[in-house]
C-alpha positions in Angstrom: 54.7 78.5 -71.6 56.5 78.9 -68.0 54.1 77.5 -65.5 51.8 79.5 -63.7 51.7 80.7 -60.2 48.2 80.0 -60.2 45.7 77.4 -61.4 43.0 80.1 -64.3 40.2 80.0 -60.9 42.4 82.0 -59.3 42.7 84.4 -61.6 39.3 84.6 -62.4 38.5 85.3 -58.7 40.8 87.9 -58.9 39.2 90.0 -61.5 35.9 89.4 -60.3 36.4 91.2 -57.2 38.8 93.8 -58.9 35.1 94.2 -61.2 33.3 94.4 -58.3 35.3 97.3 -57.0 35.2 99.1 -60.0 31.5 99.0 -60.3 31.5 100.9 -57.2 33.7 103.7 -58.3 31.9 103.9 -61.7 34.8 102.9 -63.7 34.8 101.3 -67.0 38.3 100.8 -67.6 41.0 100.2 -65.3 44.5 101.0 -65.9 47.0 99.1 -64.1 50.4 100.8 -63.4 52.0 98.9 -60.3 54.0 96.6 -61.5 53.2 93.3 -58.9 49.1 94.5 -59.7 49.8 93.0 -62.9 51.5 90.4 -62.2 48.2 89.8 -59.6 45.9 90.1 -62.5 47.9 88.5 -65.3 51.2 86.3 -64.3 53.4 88.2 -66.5 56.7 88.2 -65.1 59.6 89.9 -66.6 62.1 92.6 -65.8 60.6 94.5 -68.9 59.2 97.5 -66.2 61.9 100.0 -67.2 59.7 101.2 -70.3 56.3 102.1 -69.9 53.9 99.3 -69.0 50.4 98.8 -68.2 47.8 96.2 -67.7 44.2 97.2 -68.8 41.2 95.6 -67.1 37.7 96.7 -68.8 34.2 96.1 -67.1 33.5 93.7 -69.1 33.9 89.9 -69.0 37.0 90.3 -71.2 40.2 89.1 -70.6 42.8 91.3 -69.4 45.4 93.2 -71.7 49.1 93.8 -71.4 50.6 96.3 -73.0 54.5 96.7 -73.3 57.7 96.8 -75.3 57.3 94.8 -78.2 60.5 92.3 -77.8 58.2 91.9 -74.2 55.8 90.7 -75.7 57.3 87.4 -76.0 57.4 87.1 -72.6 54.2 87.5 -71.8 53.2 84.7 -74.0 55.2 82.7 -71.9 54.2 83.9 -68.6 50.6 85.6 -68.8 47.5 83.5 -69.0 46.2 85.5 -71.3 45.3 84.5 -75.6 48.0 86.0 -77.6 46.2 88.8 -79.2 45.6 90.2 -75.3 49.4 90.4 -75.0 50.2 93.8 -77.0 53.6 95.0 -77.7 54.5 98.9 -78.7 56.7 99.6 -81.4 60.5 99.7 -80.8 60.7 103.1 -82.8 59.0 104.5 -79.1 61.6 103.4 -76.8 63.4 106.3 -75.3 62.6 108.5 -77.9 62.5 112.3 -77.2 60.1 112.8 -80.2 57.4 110.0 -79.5 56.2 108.4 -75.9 54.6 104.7 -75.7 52.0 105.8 -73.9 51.2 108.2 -77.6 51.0 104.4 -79.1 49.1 103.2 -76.2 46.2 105.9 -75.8 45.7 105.2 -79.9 45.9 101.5 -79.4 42.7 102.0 -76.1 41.1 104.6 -79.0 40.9 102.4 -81.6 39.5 99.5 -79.0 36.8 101.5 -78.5 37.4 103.3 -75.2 38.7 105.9 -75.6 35.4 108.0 -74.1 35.2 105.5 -71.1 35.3 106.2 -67.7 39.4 105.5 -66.7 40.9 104.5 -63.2 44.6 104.9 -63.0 47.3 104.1 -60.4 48.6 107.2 -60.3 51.5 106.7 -56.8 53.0 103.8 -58.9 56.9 103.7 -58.8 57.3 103.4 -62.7 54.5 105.8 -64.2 56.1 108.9 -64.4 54.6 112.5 -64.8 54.9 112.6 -68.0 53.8 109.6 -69.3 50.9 110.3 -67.9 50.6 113.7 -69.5 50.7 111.8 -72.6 48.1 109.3 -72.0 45.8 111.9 -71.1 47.2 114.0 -73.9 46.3 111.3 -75.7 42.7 110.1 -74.6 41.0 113.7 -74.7 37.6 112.3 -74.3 37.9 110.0 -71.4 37.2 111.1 -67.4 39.9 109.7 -65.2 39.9 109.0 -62.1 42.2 108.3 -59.6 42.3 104.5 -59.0 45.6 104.2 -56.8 45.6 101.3 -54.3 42.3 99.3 -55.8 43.7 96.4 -56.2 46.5 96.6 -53.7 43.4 96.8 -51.4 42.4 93.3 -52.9 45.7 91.5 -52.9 45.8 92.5 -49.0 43.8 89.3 -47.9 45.4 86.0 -48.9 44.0 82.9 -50.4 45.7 79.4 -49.6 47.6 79.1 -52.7 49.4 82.2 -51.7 50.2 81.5 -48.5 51.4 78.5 -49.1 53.9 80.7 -51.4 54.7 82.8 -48.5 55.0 79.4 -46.3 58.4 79.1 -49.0 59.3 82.3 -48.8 59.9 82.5 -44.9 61.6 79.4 -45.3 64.1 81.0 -47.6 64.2 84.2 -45.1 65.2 81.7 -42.3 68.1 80.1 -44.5 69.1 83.8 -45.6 69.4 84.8 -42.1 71.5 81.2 -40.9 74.1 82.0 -43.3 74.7 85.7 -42.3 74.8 84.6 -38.9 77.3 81.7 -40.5 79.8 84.5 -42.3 79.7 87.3 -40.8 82.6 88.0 -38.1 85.3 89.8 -37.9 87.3 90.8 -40.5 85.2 89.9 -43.5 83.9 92.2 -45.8 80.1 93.6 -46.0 80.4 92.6 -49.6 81.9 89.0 -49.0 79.0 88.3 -46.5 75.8 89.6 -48.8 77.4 87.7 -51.5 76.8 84.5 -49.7 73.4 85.4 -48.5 72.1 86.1 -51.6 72.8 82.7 -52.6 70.8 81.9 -49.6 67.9 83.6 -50.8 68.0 81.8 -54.0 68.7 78.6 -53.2 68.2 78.0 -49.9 66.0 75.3 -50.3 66.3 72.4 -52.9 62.4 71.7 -53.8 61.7 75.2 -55.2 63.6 78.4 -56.3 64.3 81.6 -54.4 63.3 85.1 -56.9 65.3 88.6 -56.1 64.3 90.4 -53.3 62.1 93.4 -54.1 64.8 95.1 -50.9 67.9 94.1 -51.3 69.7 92.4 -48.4 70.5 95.4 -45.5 73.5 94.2 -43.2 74.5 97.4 -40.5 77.3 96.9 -38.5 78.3 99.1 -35.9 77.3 103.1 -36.4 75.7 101.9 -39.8 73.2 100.6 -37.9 71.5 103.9 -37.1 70.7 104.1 -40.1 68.2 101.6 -41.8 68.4 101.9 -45.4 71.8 101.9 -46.1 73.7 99.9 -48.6 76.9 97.6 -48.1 80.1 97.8 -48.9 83.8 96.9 -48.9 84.2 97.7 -45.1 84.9 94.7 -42.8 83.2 93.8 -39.5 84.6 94.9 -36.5 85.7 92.8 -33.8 83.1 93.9 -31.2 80.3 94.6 -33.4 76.1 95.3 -33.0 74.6 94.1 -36.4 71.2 94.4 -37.3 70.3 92.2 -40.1 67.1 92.9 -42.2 66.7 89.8 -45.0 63.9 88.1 -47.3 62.9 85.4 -49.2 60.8 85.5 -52.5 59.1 82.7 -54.2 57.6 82.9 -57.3 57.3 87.1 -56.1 55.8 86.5 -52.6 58.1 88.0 -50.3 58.3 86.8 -46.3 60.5 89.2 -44.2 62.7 88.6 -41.8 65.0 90.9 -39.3 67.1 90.1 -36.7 70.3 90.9 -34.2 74.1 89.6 -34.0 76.6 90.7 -32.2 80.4 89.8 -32.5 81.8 89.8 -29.2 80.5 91.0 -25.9 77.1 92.3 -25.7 76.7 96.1 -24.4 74.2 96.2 -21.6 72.5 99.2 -23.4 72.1 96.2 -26.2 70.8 93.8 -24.5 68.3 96.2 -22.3 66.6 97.6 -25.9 66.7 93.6 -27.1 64.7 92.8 -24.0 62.2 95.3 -24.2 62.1 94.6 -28.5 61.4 91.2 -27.7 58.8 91.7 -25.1 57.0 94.0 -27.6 57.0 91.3 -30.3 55.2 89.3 -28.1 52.5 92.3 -27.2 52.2 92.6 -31.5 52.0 88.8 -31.6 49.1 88.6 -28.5 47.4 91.6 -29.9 47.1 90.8 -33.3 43.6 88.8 -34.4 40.6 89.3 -36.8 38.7 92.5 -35.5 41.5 94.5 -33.9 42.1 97.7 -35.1 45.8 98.2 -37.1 46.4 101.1 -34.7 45.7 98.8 -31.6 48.3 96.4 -32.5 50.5 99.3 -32.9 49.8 101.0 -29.1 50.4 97.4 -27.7 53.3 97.6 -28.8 54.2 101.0 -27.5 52.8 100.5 -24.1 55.7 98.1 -23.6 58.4 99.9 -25.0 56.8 102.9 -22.9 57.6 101.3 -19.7 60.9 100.3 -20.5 62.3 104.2 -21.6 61.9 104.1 -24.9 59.9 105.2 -28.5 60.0 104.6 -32.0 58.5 107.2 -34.4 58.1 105.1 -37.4 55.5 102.4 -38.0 56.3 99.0 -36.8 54.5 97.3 -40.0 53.0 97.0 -43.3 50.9 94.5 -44.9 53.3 92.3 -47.5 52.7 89.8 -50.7 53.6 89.9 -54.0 56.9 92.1 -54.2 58.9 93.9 -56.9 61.2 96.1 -56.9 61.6 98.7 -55.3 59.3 97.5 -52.4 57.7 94.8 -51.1 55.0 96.3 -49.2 51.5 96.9 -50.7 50.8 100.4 -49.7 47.8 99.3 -47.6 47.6 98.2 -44.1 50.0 100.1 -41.8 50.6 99.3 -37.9 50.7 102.8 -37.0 48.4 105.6 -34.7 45.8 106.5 -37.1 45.0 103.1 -39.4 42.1 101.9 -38.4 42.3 99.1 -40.5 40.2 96.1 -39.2 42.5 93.2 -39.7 40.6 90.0 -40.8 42.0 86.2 -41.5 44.1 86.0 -44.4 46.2 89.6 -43.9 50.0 89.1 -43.9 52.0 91.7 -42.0 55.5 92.5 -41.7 56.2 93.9 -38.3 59.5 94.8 -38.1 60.5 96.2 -34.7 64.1 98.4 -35.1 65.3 100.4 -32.5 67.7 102.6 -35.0 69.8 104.5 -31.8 72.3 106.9 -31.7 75.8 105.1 -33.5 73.9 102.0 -33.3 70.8 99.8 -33.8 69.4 96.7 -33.5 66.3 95.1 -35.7 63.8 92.7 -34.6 60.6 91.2 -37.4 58.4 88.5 -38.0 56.1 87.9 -40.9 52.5 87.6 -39.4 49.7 85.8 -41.0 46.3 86.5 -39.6 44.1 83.6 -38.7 40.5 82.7 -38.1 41.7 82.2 -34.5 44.6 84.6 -34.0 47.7 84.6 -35.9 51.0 82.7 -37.1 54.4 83.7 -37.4 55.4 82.4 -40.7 59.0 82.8 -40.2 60.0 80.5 -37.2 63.4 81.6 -35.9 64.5 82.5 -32.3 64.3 86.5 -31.6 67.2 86.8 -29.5 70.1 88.0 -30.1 73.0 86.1 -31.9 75.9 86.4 -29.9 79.3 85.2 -32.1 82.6 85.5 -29.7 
């Protein structure tokens, strides 16, 4: 068996408050969808998420089940914490079949458990449960009352214990190294492809006392009028010799993801570049004075825009999101926004990717720390200077 992430307490603690929450709602059975919620609740760990696959958490003090593809199964046994028999595989025979649908074999397998009139929650937003596999778990479960259980345990994972900080303490440090070797690579003349090639390597072994995982994002690198636009992928184009690049990285370890953003430029610096730096960097530091148990998400969000305000410009999208465990194809969790209209009360142990880009007309620049919240205020876990990287 691969090691846990986690010593059993934690675990434990982890479905008692999950229990706790479902008491609330009136649920007796909780099905878990989101693919890092059950990792949360059971350790598994697999790239196995391409077929259907669900955790099942019942009221009672029971263990946990996972349920998916049967050559999966072995996986679990390796990764989950879990006894055997609470790590259930479907038959191959309903893998991409147009006939049959795992989630047919899965509603029979919660029928013949005994639950098949219970009271169901169900992630319904998550990324991998698709319309009709949940037609066919329904289909299948006539005699059960769901309800809509999306973001109950994302809710949970938003406040972090030590041990998981302690991840993300890795993690950043694997975000710094990702971002030391861009800034090592990239320059004129090389390829987009030639740079993330060496930056992923970064992110996986950037450090020599633990490993790096894949980044739930994958590395964004947006040279010149790429940058104005954030999601973009690379390619084979090369750097240009007088370049604004806005880098936007990660690090991962063992699935907790720290980001981390930042600015180069190759060659001299445009005024209108270093202006919106200055006033970027100045609103980090309003996030980072603002942020605290208590405040409101939304406050945090308006310090920020009071300093951008005064220097001209605005941003329309959030500057944040709270972040932990991360798979693809996004490592936020869903919850905690910085953004008009959350009025999230942030308390110690939140983590909070504020990432500030300024995505501009043929150009952009990109500016983010990961934020831990503390009894007393807050940390940056990534430690790395904000200013522009200037590479002649």
């Amino acid at each position: 068996m691969i090691e846990l992430p986690f010593a059993r307490a934690e675990y434990d603690l982890r479905l008692k408050k999950i229990r706790t929450e479902m008491e609330k709602r009136g649920l007796d059975l909780l099905i878990v969808n989101d693919v890092a919620n059950q990792h949360y609740i059971t350790g598994y760990d697999g790239w196995s998420f391409y077929t259907p696959q669900v955790v099942l958490v019942p009221i009672e003090n029971e263990e946990p089940v996972w349920i998916g593809r049967a050559m999966d199964a072995a996986g679990g046994l390796l990764t989950a914490w879990m006894k055997p028999e609470n790590v259930v595989g479907f038959p191959e025979d309903h893998v991409q079949r147009v006939d049959r649908h795992p989630m047919d074999w899965i509603a029979q397998w919660i029928s013949r458990k005994g639950w098949g009139s219970r009271r169901i929650g169900i992630e319904l937003e998550a990324y991998y449960y698709s319309p009709k596999a949940h037609a066919r778990l329904t289909a299948g479960l006539p005699n059960a009352k769901f309800q809509d259980a999306d973001l109950l345990v994302n809710w949970i994972r938003a406040v972090k214990t030590k041990p998981e900080i302690e991840y993300l303490r890795k993690a950043s440090l694997l975000a710094q190294a990702a971002v030391s070797k861009a800034y090592e690579v990239i320059a004129p003349g090389v390829r987009e492809c030639d740079a993330i090639a060496q930056i992923q390597g970064a992110q996986v072994a950037g450090s020599p006392d633990f490993a790096g995982d894949i980044t739930a994002l994958p590395p964004t690198i947006l040279g010149g009028e790429n940058a104005s636009a954030p999601h973009i992928m690379w390619s084979d184009r090369r750097f240009g010799a007088n370049e604004t690049i806005a880098l936007e990285l990660a690090g991962v370890c063992r699935r907790y993801a720290a980001g981390l953003a930042r600015t180069m430029q190759l060659g001299k610096t445009p005024q209108r570049v270093a202006d919106t730096a200055k006033a970027v960097i100045e609103g980090m530091d309003a996030v980072l004075e603002a942020t605290r148990p208590g405040i409101l998400a939304e406050d945090v969000e308006a310090a920020w825009r009071k300093v951008i305000a005064r220097h001209g410009l605005k941003k329309e999208s959030r500057i944040g999101y709270s972040i932990g465990v991360a798979y693809p194809p996004d490592w936020g969790e869903h919850t905690i926004s910085l953004r008009p209209g959350d009025k999230t009360v942030l308390e110690s142990g939140n983590v909070v990717h504020s990432i500030l880009g300024m995505w501009m007309e043929g150009w952009g620049i990109e500016v983010s720390e990961t934020i831990l919240v503390t009894e007393r205020g807050n940390e940056t876990l990534t430690r790395f200077p904000r200013e522009i990287h200037v590479k002649a």
